[in-house]
Every structure is written in C-alpha cells, then in structure tokens.
C-alpha positions as CSV (number, residue, x, y, z in Angstrom):
1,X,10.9,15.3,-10.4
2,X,13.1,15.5,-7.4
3,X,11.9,14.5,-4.0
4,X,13.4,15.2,-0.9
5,X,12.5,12.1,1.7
6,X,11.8,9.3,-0.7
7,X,13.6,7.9,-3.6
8,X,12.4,7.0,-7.1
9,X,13.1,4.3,-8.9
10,X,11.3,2.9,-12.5
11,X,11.8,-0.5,-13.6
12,X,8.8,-1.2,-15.4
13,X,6.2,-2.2,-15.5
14,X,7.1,-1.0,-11.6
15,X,7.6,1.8,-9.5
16,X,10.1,1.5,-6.6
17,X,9.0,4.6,-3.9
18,X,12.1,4.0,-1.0
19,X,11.3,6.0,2.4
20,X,14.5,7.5,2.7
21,X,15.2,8.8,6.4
22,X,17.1,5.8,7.9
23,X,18.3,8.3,10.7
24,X,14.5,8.7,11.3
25,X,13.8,4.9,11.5
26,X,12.2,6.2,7.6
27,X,9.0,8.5,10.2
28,X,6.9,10.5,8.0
29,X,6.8,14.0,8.2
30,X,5.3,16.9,6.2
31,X,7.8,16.4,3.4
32,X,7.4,13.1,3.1
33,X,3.9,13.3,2.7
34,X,4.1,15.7,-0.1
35,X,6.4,14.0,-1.4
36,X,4.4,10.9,-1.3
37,X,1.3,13.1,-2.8
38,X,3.4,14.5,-5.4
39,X,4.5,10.5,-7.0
40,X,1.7,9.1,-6.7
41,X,-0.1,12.2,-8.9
42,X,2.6,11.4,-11.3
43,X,2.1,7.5,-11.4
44,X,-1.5,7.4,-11.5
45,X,-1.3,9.0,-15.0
46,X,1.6,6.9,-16.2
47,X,-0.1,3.7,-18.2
48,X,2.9,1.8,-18.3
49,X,3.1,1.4,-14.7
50,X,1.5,-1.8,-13.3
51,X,3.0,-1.7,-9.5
52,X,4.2,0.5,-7.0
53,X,6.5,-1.1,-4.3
54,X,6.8,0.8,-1.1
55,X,10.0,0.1,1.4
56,X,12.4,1.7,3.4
57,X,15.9,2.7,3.6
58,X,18.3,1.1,6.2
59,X,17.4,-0.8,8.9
60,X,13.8,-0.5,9.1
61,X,10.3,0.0,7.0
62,X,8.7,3.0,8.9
63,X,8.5,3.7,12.5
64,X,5.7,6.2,11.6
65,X,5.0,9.7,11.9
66,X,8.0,11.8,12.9
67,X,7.8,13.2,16.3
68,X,10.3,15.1,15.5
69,X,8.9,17.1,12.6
70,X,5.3,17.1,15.1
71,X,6.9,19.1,17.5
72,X,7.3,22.3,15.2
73,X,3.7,22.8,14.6
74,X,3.2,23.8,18.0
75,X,-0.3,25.4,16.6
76,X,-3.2,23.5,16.8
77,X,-4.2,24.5,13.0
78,X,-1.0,23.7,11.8
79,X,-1.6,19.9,13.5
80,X,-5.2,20.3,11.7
81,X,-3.6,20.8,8.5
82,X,-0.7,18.1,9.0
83,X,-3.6,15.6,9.6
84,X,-6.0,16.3,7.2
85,X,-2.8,16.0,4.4
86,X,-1.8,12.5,5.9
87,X,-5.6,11.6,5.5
88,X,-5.5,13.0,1.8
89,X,-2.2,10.9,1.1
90,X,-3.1,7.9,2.7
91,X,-6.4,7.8,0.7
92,X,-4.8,8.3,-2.9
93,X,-2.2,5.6,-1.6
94,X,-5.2,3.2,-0.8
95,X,-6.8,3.9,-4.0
96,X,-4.3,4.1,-6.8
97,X,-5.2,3.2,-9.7
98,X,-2.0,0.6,-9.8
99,X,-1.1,-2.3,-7.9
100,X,0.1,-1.9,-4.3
101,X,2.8,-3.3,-2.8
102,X,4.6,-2.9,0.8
103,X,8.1,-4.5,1.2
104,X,9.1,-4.7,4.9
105,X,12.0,-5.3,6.6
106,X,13.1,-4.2,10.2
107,X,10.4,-2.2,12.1
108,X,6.6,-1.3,10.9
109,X,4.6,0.5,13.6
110,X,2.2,3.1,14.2
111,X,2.0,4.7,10.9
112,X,4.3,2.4,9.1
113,X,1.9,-0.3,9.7
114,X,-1.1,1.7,8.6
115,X,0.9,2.9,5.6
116,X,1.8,-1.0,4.7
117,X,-2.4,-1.7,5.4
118,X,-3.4,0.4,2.6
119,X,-1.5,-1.3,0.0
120,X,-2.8,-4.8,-1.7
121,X,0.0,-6.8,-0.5
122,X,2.8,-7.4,2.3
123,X,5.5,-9.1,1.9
124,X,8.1,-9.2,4.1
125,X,11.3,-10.2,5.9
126,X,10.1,-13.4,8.4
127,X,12.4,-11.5,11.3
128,X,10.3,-7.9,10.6
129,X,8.7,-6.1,13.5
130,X,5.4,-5.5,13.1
131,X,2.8,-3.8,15.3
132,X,1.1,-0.6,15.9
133,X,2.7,0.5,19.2
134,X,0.0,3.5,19.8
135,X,-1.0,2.7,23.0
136,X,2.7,2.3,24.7
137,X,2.7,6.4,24.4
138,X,-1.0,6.8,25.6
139,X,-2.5,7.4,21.7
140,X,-5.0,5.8,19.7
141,X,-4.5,5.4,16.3
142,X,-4.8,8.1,13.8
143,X,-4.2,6.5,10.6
144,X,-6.7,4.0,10.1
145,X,-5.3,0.8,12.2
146,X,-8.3,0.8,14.7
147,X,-10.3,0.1,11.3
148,X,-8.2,-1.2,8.7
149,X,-6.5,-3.7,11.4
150,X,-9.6,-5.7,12.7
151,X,-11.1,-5.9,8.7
152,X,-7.7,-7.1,7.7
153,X,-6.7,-9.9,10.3
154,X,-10.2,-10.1,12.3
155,X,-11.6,-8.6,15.5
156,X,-10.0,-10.5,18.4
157,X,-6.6,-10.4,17.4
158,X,-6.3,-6.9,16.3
159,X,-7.8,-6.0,19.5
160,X,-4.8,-8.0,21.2
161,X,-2.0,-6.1,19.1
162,X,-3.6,-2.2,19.6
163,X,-4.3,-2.8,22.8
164,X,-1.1,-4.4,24.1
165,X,0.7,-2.8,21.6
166,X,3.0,-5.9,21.2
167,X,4.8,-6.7,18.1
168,X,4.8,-9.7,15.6
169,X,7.4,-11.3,13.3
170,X,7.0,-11.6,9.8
171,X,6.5,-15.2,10.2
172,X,3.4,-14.2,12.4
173,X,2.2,-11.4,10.2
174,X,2.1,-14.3,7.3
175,X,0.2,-16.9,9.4
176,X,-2.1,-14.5,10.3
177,X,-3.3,-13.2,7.3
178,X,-1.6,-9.8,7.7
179,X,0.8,-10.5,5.2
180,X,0.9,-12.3,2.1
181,X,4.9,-13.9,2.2
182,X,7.2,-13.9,4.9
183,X,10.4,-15.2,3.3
184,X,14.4,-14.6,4.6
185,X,15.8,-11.3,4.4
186,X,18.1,-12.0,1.6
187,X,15.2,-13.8,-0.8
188,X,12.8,-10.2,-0.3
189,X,14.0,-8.1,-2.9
190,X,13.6,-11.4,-5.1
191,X,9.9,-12.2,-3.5
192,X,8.7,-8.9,-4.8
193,X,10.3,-8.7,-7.7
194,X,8.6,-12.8,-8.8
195,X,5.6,-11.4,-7.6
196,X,5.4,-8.4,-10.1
197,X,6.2,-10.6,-12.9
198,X,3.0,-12.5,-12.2
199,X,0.6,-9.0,-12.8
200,X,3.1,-8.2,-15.5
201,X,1.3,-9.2,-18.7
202,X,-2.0,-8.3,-17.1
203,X,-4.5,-6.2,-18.6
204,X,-4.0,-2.5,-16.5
205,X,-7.5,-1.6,-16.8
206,X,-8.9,-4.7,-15.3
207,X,-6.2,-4.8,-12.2
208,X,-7.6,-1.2,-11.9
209,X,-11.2,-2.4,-11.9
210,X,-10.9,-5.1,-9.6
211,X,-9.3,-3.1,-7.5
212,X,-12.1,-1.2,-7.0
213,X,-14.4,-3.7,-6.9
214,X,-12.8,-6.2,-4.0
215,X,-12.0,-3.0,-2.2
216,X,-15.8,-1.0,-2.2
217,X,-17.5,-4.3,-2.0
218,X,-15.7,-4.8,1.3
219,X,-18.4,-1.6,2.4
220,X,-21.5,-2.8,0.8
221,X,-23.9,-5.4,1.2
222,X,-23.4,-8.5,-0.9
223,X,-26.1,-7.2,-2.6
224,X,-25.3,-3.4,-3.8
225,X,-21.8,-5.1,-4.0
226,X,-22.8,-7.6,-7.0
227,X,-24.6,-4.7,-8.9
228,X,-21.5,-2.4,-8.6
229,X,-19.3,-5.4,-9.8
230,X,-22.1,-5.9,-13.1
231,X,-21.3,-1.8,-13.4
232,X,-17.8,-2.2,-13.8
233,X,-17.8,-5.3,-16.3
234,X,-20.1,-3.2,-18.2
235,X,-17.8,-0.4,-18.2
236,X,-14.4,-2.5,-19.1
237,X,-16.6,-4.9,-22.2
238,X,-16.2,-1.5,-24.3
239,X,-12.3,-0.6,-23.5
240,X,-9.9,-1.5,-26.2
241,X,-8.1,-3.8,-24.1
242,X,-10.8,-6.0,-23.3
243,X,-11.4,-6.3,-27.5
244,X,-7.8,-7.1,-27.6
245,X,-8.2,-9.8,-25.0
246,X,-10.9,-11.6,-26.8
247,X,-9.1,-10.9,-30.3
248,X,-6.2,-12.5,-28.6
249,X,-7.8,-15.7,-27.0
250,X,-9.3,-16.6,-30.2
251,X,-6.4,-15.9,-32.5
252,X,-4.4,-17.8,-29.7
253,X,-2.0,-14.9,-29.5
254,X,-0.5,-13.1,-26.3
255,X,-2.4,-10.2,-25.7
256,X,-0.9,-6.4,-25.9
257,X,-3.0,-4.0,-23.8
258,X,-2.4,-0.5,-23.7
259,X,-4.2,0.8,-20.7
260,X,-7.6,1.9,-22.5
C-alpha cells in the first residue's frame, strides 16, 4: 500500500513506520493519521510481525500535531472530526496487538511525546528533546499526556514538565523511567534493532496477551486484575502455540510458533 506521510519498511519479524515530514519537524496531520490508521489495520492481521518501531525522518521524532494542516479546518465540526480520528488512531496504536516501540532522536513534544507514551518502549538518543510543551502556547494536552504522563513517570514530576513545559534529555527521560535506553546517537538504530532480537523467538500470542494484561491491570484493582490475568492463561493453554511450547521444553527442542 502506498502512504503519503509515513514510510514503510518490513524486516521481520519487524515493522519500521518512519514519520516522514522533516520540513514539518515530522507534525501530524490528517494524512498522517490515516495513514497511520491505515498500517496499523494492515499489521495487526500480519502473524509474522512481532514489532513495530515508530521514528522520524530528519532531524527530529515529532513536534506533534501540525498547526499548519489545523488551520484549514476553520469549522468547528471539521476540528470535532480531526480529534475524534487522532483519538481513534492513538487507541489502536496503544493497543496493537504487536510489540511497540518508539525510536527518538531530536525533538518529541506535545503530540510526539504522547505518540512515543502509547508504545511499550522508548529508546532513545541521550541528547533527544523531550517534553510536552502544551502550556508554552496556552493549551492543555489533548492527547493523553495529562494521563498517560503522571501513570508513566509519577505525579510530581509530570506535573513539573506539563506545567513548565520544560524539556528533558534522553539521559533524563532514562533516569526517570520515561524511557527504557538512552544510548549515543550513532548506537540507536543498533539499540533497537538488539532489542527486537530479544522478543524475536517469542511466542506472538503470549507477547499479545501480556500485553493486555500489564496494560488493563494498570485500570483495575489488584483484585479484578488477578482474575482477568487467570482469563487470559485460560484462554492461551488451548492455542497451538502454547502445545508447541510444552512439546518443545520437553523434547528440548526450540520452539516454532505460528501465531495461533
């Protein structure tokens, strides 16, 4: 399929999804959320794919919603509708049924940061710019960071970064939990690529699962949590890769899974 603001790439068991507007700092407009929409629709389907990496062209991650592209929907339905398809995107992004990753370089604001929250990991260039930036133009969030921000990196220091609207390093984003490696910019492209190796010969089904699991329980009591989590293990003991597992292990074989 071609896509107009993003690039493509397979190299499995991986899918490469480039922002591709440097001249826009990589901001998200209408296009680029359909075309966002339309890849991940087409990846969730595809069983060979174990990770998605996320990252921008040029100089920079994403600086966030495109202005820009804003100011042509002068009518206030038109905004309703641009919003309520960045909220639809932005939930399928958060979760797909694959592994998540956001590779940052440069600058990750506003809506580049809340696009980089929704994936599983961050990892990222130790001299990146990170922050949300909102309040320096007099808005709030409207992506998720006034949520996803304080359950990620705790209260009091999210509250320090949307309301001063400060940025971080890499380096910072790591020590602070934000992130999960801050490494030089010329080891990043290696970073991510060791780091899908390690979920390479996993079993699809149960990344998917526990997915779910880590990501719902986060909303439930410790209590409905646990009986969710005894749901799903019921649900993957009757998939043919779990058999295969077991078969493996005690015919002291490497697996082969096949996503069902």
């Amino acid at each position: 399929m071609a896509y107009t603001d993003i690039i493509v790439e397979r190299k499995e068991p991986a899918v490469w999804i480039t922002m591709n507007k440097p001249q826009r700092k990589n901001a998200m407009g209408l296009q680029t959320l359909l075309d966002l929409w339309a890849v991940m629709e087409e990846i969730e389907r595809d069983v060979k794919v174990v990770a998605v990496v996320i990252k921008g062209a040029g100089d920079a991650f994403c600086s966030g919603m495109d202005l820009k592209d804003a100011q042509t929907r002068p009518d206030p339905q038109d905004t309703l509708a641009f919003k309520r398809l960045a909220d639809r995107v932005f939930d399928r992004i958060e979760n797909l049924n694959k592994v998540t990753i956001a590779m940052i370089h440069g600058i990750a604001m506003a809506g580049g940061l809340e696009l980089a929250m929704l994936c599983d990991f961050m990892i990222v260039d130790e001299a990146a710019r990170i922050g949300d930036g909102h309040i320096r133009t007099g808005l709030v969030p409207n992506g998720g960071a006034s949520q996803r921000l304080p359950r990620q990196i705790g209260l009091r220091k999210a509250k320090e970064l949307l309301y001063t609207g400060e940025f971080i390093s890499g380096t910072e984003a790591e020590r602070i939990g934000l992130a999960n490696r801050a490494v030089p910019a010329d080891k990043l492209q290696e970073t991510v690529e060791s780091f899908i190796a390690k979920l390479a010969d996993k079993p699809p089904l149960s990344l998917a699962a526990m997915k779910v699991i880590v990501n719902r329980g986060l909303e439930a009591s410790l209590d409905s949590g646990l009986q969710f989590e005894a749901q799903v293990v019921r649900g993957l003991s009757s998939t043919e890769d779990t058999k295969e597992a077991l078969a493996a292990f005690a015919q002291k074989r490497k697996p082969v899974y096949k996503g069902r």
